[in-house]
N, C-alpha and C positions, 0 to 999 in steps of 0.2 A: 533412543536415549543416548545422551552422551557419554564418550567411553574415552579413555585414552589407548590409542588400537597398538597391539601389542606386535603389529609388522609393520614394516615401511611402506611409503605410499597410499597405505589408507588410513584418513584422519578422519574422526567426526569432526563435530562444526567449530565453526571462533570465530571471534565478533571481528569483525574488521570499524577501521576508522573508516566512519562513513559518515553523512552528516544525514538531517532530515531536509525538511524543503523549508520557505516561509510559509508558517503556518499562520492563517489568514483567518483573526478571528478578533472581535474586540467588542466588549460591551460600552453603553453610555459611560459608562463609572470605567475607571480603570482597575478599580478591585474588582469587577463584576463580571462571572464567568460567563462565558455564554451558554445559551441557552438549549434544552434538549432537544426545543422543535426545528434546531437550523438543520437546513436539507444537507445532505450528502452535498461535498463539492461547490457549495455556496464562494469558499473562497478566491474559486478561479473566478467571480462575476465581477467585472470592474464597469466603473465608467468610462467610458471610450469617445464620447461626444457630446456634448451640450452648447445652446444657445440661448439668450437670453432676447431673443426679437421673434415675432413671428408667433409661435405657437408655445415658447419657453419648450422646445423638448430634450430630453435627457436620451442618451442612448446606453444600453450595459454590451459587453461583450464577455460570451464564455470562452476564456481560454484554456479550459482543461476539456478531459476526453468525453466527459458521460454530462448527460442533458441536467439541469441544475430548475427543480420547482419553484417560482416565486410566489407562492399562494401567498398572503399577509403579510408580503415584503411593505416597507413604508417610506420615506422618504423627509426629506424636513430644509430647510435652506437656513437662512444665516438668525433666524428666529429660532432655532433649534427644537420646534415646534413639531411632532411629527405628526404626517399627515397619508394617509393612502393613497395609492396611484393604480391607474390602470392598464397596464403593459399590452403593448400588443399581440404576446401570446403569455397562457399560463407560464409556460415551460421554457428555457433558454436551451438549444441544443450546443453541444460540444461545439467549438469554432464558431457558432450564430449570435445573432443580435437580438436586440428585445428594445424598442422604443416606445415610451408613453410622455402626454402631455404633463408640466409640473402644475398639481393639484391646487397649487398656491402663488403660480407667476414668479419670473424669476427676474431680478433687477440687474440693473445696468451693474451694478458693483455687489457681488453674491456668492452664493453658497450652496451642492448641493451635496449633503450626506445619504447614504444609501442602507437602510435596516432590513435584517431578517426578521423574521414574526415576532422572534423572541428579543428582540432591540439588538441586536448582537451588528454592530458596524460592518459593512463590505467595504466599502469606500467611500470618499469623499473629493472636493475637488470645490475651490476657491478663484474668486475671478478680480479683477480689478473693472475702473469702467471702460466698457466698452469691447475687452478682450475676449468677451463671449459673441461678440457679433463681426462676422458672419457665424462664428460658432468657435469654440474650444475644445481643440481635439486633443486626439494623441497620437504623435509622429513619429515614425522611424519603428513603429510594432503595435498593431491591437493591443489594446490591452498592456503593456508594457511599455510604450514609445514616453516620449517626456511629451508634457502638456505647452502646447503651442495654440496661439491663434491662428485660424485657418487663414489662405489666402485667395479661397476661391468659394464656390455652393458650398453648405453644407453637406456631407455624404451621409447620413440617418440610412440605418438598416446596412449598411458596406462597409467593407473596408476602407480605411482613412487614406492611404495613400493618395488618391488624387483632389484631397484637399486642403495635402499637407505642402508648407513651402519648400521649396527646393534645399536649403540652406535650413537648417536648425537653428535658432538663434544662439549664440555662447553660452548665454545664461541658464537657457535648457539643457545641455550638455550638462550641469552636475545634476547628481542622482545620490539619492541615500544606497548607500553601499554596504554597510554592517552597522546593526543595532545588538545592544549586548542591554539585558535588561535584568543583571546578575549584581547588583549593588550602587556599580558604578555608572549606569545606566550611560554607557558613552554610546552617540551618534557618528558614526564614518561617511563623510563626504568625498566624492571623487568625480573628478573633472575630467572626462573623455573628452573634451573638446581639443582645438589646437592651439588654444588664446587664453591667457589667466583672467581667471572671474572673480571678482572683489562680490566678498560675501559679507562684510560685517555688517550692512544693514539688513541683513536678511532673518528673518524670524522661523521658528520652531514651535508646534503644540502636541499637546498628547491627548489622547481621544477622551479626557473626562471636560465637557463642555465647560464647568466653572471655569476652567484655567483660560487666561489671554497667551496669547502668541509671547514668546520672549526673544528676544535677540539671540544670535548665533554671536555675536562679538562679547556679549554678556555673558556667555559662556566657556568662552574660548575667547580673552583678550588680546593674547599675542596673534592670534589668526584672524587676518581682515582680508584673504583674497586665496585662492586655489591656483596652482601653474598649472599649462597644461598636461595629462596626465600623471597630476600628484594628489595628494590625500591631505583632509582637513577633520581632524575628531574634535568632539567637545563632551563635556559631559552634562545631561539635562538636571538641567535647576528645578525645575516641577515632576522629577520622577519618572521613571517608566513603571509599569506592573507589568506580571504575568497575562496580563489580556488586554495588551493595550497596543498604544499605534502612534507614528511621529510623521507628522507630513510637515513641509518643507515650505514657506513663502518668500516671494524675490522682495524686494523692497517696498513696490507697487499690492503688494498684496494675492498676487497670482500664483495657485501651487506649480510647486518646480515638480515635486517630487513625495510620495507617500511609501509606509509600510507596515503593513499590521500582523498580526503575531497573536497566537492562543497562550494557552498555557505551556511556561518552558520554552515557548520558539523561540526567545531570544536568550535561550542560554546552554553553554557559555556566547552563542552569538547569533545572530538572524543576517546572513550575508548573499549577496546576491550571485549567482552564478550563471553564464560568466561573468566575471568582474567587469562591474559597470553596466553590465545592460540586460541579464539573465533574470530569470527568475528567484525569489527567496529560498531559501532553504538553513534549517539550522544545522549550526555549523560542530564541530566536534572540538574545536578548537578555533578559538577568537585568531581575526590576524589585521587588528587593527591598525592602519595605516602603514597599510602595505595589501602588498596584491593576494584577493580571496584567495584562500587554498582549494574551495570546492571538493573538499575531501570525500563529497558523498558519488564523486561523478565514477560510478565503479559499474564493471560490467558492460556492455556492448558487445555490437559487432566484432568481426575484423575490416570492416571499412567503412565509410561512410564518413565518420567524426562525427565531431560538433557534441558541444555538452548536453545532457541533461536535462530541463526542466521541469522535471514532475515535483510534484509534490507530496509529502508525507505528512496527513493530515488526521487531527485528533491525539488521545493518550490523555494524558493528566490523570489525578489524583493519589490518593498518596499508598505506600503497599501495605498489606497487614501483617497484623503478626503472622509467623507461621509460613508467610507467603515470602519463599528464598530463591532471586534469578539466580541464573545458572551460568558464569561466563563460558563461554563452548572455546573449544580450542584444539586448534591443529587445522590445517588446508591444505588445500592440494591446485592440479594445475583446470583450467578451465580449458575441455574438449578442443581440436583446431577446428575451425569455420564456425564454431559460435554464432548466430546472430543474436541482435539487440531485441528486448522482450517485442513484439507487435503488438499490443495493446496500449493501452491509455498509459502515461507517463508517471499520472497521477494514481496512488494508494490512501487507501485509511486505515486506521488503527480501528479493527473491528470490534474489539471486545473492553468489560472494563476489567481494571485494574487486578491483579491478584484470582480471575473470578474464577478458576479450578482448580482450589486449595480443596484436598479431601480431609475425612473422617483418619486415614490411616499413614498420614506424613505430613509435614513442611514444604514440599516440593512448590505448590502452586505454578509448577510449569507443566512437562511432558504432555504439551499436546503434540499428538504424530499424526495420526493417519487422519484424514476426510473426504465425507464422500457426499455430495448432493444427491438425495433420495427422487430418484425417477420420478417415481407418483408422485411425488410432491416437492417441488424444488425450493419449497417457502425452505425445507428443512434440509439444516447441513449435519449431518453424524459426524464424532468425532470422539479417536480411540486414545485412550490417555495413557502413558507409561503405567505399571503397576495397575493394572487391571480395574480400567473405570471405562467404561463408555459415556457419552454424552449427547441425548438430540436438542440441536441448537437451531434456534428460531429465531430473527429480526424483530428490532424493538430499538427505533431511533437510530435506524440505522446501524446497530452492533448486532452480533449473533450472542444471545445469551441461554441458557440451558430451559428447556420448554419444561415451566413446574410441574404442568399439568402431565410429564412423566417422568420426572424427575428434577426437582430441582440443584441438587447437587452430584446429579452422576448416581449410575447402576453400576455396582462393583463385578467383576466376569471372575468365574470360575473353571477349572478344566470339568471334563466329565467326573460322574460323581460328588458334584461340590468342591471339590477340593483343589487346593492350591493355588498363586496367583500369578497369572497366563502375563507375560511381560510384552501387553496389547500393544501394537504399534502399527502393524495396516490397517485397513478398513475397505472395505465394497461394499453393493449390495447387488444380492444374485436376483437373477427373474423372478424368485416366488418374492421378494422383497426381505428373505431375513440378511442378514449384518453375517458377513465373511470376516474374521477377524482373526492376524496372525499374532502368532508369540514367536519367539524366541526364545525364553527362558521360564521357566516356573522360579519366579522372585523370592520362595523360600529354600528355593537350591538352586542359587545364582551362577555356579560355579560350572553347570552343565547345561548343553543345549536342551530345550524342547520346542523342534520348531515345527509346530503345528497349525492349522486351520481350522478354524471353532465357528460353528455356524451358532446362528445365535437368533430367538423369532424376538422382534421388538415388542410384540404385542404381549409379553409375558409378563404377569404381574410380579409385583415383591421387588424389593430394594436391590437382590442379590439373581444377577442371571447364570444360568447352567448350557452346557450347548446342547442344540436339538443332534447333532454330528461332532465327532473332532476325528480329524483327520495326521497321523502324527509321520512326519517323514525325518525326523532327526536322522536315523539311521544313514542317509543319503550323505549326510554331510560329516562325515570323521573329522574334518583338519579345524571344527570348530569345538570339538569334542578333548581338550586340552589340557584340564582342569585348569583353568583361567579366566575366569567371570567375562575379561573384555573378550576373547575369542567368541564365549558361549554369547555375547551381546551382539555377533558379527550375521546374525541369521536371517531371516526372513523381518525385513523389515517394513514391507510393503504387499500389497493385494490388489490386483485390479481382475473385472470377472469383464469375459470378454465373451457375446452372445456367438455363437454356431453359426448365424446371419453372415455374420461381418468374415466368419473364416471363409464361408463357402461360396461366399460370392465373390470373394479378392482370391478366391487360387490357391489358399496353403495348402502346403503340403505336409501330408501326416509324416512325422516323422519314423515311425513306428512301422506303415506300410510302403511307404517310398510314394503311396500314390495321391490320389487330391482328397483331404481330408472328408469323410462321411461320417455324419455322428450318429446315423443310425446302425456302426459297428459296435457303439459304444451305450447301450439303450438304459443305464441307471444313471448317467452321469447328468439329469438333464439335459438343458439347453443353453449351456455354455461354460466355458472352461476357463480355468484361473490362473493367473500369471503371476507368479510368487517374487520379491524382488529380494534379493541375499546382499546384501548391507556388504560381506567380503570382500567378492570381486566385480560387481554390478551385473550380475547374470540375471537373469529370468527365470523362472522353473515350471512350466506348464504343466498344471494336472488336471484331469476329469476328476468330481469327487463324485463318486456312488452313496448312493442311497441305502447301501449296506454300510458302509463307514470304511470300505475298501476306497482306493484309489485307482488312475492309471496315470503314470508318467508318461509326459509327451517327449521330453527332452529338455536341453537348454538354451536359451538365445542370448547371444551376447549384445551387449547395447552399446558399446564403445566410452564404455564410463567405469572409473573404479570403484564404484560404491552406486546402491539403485537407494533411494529414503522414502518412495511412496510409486505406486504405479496405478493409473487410473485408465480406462476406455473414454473417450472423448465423442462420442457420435453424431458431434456437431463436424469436425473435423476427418471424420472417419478414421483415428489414426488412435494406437496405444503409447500414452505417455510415461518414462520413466523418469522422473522427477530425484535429482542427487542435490544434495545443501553444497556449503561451501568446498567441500570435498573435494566437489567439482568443480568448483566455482557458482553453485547457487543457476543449477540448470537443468531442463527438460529437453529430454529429446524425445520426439515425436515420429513412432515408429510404423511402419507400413507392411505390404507382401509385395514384393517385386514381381518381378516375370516369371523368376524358378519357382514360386509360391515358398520361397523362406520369410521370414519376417527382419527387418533389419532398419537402423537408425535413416528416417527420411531427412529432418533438421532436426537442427537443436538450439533453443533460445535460451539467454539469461534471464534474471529477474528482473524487475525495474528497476534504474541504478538508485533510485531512492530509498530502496530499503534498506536493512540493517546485513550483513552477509554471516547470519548467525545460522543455529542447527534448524532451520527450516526444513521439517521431515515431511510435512501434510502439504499438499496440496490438490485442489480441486476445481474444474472449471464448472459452471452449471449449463445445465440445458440451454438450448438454443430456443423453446419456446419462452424464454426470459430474456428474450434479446430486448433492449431499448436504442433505437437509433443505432444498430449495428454493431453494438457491442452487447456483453453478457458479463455475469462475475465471475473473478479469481479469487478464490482466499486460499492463502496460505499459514501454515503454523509454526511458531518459534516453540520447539523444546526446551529452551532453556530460560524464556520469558525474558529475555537479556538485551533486544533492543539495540539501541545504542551506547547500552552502560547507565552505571547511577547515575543520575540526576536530569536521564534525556526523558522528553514525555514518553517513547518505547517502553522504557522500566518496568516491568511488571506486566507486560501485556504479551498474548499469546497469536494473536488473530490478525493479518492483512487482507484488504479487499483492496483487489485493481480489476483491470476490466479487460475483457479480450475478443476477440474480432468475432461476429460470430459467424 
């Protein structure tokens, strides 16, 4: 939970200027939201090649991380007529292709638009005569390059580069740069080339079909040509919306340039990063005509370069009463040797809007701890400040609260009923019940209680009791203060780590000096908990027995000021201690060396795309959920804060990215 920490150098979370990505989304109508059945990652699918001779074939290219479904994708040409196709595979994988013949022939001077099930635009892409033959590619990047006529074979199913010309032409060099879709609905043009491009007979439209193309000089009089590397805005005469899109035609009729936008991506701005040639992403702050700020490019390595382009995708709708983000605040420095997240670039906004407001607050934030349930990975647990647990299940893609055990959350109690356990890690042990720690009993804030509350899922009634609670406050004095933020300094995290993994890697018990045997330790089960203390980023290893005794193993230090979630990863074989902004919004990934200690192997950031807010939960899922090599990540915002009022984050708790598996 968010605190203001009452010592130096440890801060809970705060929102950093950060931007989201282009969010890639647009219905027929431009008030028309898109639809529920669009797949995960639809946005990264572009068109990347077509021809109008020969076979009429279209080519899509996925440029984001995880495989993209086209079940009831459709397609339509310059009749706006839409019509089905048949792709040459269901699925588009991360970096692949997907070619199908046009259901309807495509003419010398044409058009082809590209629908999700639910009519929702991916792309589009406009010809003059002839410029489709030998084909109409994209040059200089899959998926991203500016649209050129080739000047050799067709490449269908490849990469474009060997049938792209040497030489870009000038006019392909401008590229839409920053769409702002906040009133003044202004378009940013910018000229990477090295030669000024006369624009004023060049037209503009926006995705709702009634409209015709308008001039760019009709909107911008004074501006009839771009120098090179300068900027040309205008502002659109027929509108932009919340879910809509502006592609770019030369004079001939051929697009230059497209970009489409969901709800909120274009405000206060939809900009491309890097300036001119990167990927969309919204922006935190507009910087029309003038060079993008890229404000969201946060986090990485220490080497390598180069920006960003993942995407931050989904959010919208509006918050409820009751439902109060939280801006987080206070940072710290981010670990040395850092590396850049290794998964997919690209995240989603998992959950909707406001949707963990309880019975017994305003909050509608404090999600912390989560943990994907072994047995069943469909399902993600997740432990709510102020004592609510949550099992959350997939439904269009978001994790929403499973009704059929609760639909708004089981409230946790300590032993006896009584009082309300201020829940913030989460596990789940071998027999499958819910590890959950406190920190504080929330009607005596002012003192620690950091304990371990097992907890069976399978128990009926609205209100759960623990089957164990295990209380170790005593260990910790210097949080024992009378100070609410000290007493909030505690066990903020739980990861249950199986006897397997100790005794096959080497630890050493600390306790007897020699190589760890748990059959010295015959009530504690089969395997042992690794507590995270929010303080000073320690570890606290205990055996919990089955009497409601414990045994301490000792502490391990994780080379972080602050631990906010600690999970087992057995995909990995490694235990990870996951710190928010604190630290910089990072996990490090811990191991057993040679001496059987246990100690930080790396440590990654977040995807720079996300928000660098109190992100306390995080969870990978099993590796029998791998798709194409990767698996999910979700992570949790405590404080539902996003990237501030008005960005589609606002109100939402939940990211899904994707990690190696």
């Amino acid at each position: 939970m968010p605190t203001s920490h009452s010592r130096s150098g440890v801060a809970s979370v705060c929102a950093a200027a950060l931007t989201l990505s282009g969010l890639l989304a647009t219905g027929m109508l431009a008030a028309q939201p898109a639809a529920a059945a669009d797949p995960a990652g639809y946005p990264n699918v572009r068109i990347n090649e077509v021809t109008s001779s020969n076979n009429d074939t279209v080519e899509l290219y996925n440029s984001g991380s995880t495989a993209v479904s086209l079940s009831g994708w459709k397609m339509s040409d310059d009749g706006f007529s839409l019509q089905t196709f048949s792709p040459s595979a269901g699925t588009i994988p991360a970096g692949g292709f997907v070619t199908f013949n046009s259901p309807k022939g495509l003419g010398d001077s044409d058009k082809v638009v590209i629908y999700t099930s639910g009519g929702t635009v991916v792309d589009r892409v406009e010809w003059a005569t002839d410029k489709a033959k030998p084909a109409m590619a994209r040059c200089g990047g899959d998926g991203t390059g500016a649209w050129v006529t080739t000047t050799s074979a067709s490449t269908f199913g490849a990469a474009n580069a060997a049938g792209c010309p040497s030489s870009v032409p000038a006019a392909s060099r401008i590229r839409i740069n920053e769409v702002t879709s906040d009133g003044s609905d202004t378009v940013e043009l910018y000229n990477g080339g090295t030669s000024t491009v006369s624009v004023g007979s060049w037209k503009y439209v926006d995705s709702d079909t009634s409209h015709s193309p308008v001039s760019v000089s009709s909107s911008s009089p004074s501006a009839t040509s771009i120098p090179a590397g300068g900027y040309l805005t205008f502002n659109s005469t027929i509108g932009l919306g919340d879910n809509d899109a502006v592609a770019l035609l030369d004079s001939s009729g051929n697009t230059v340039d497209s970009a489409t936008w969901a709800t909120d991506g274009a405000k206060p701005s939809d900009e491309r990063c890097s300036n001119g040639t990167g990927s969309f992403r919204t922006a935190t702050t507009a910087t029309l005509g003038s060079v993008n700020s890229c404000s969201g490019s946060t986090g990485g390595g220490t080497g390598g370069g180069g920006t960003p382009t993942g995407q931050l995708l989904g959010g919208g709708g509006s918050l409820t009463s009751g439902c109060t983000p939280e801006a987080a605040s206070g940072t710290g420095s981010t670990p040395s040797g850092t590396l850049a997240w290794p998964g997919g670039l690209d995240v989603t906004i998992a959950d909707n809007v406001c949707a963990f407001t309880t019975s017994t607050g305003p909050e509608g934030r404090d999600l912390s701890g989560l943990a994907f349930d072994p047995a069943n990975p469909s399902v993600l647990w997740a432990a709510k400040n102020k004592n609510w647990l949550y099992k959350l299940v997939k439904s269009n893609g978001k994790w929403i609260p499973d009704a059929t055990w609760s639909a708004t959350g089981k409230q946790l109690r300590f032993a006896g009923g009584s009082g309300e356990p201020d829940s913030e890690g989460l596990t789940i042990g071998s027999n499958g019940h819910l590890y959950v720690t406190s920190e504080r009993d929330n009607t005596k804030n002012t003192a620690p209680k950091d304990t371990i509350l097992e907890f069976d899922p399978a128990a009926t009634g609205s209100t759960l009791t623990p089957v164990h609670q295990w209380d170790m406050t005593s260990q910790f004095p210097q949080l024992n203060t009378g100070d609410k933020d000290d007493a909030n300094l505690g066990f903020e995290g739980v990861g249950y780590v199986p006897d397997s993994w100790l005794t096959t890697n080497g630890w050493r018990d600390p306790l007897t000096g020699a190589a760890y045997n748990p059959a010295n330790y015959p009530l504690h089960g089969s395997g042992l908990f690794f507590a995270g203390l929010e303080w000073d980023g320690s570890l606290h290893v205990y055996g919990l027995n089955s009497d409601g005794t414990f045994t301490t193993f000792g502490t391990i230090a994780t080379g972080k000021a602050s631990v906010m979630d600690v999970t087992f990863d057995a995909g990995t074989q490694r235990l990870v201690a996951t710190c928010d902004n604190t630290c910089g919004e990072t996990h490090t990934f811990m191991k057993v060396n040679t001496s059987g200690a246990i100690v930080p192997d790396v440590t990654y950031t977040n995807p720079a795309v996300m928000p660098a807010d109190n992100l306390e939960g995080f969870a990978i899922a099993p590796t029998s959920t791998c798709v194409n090599g990767f698996r999910e990540a979700v992570w949790s915002d405590d404080g539902i804060y996003g990237f501030g009022s008005g960005s589609s984050s606002y109100g939402h708790a939940l990211y899904s990215g994707t990690f190696p598996c």
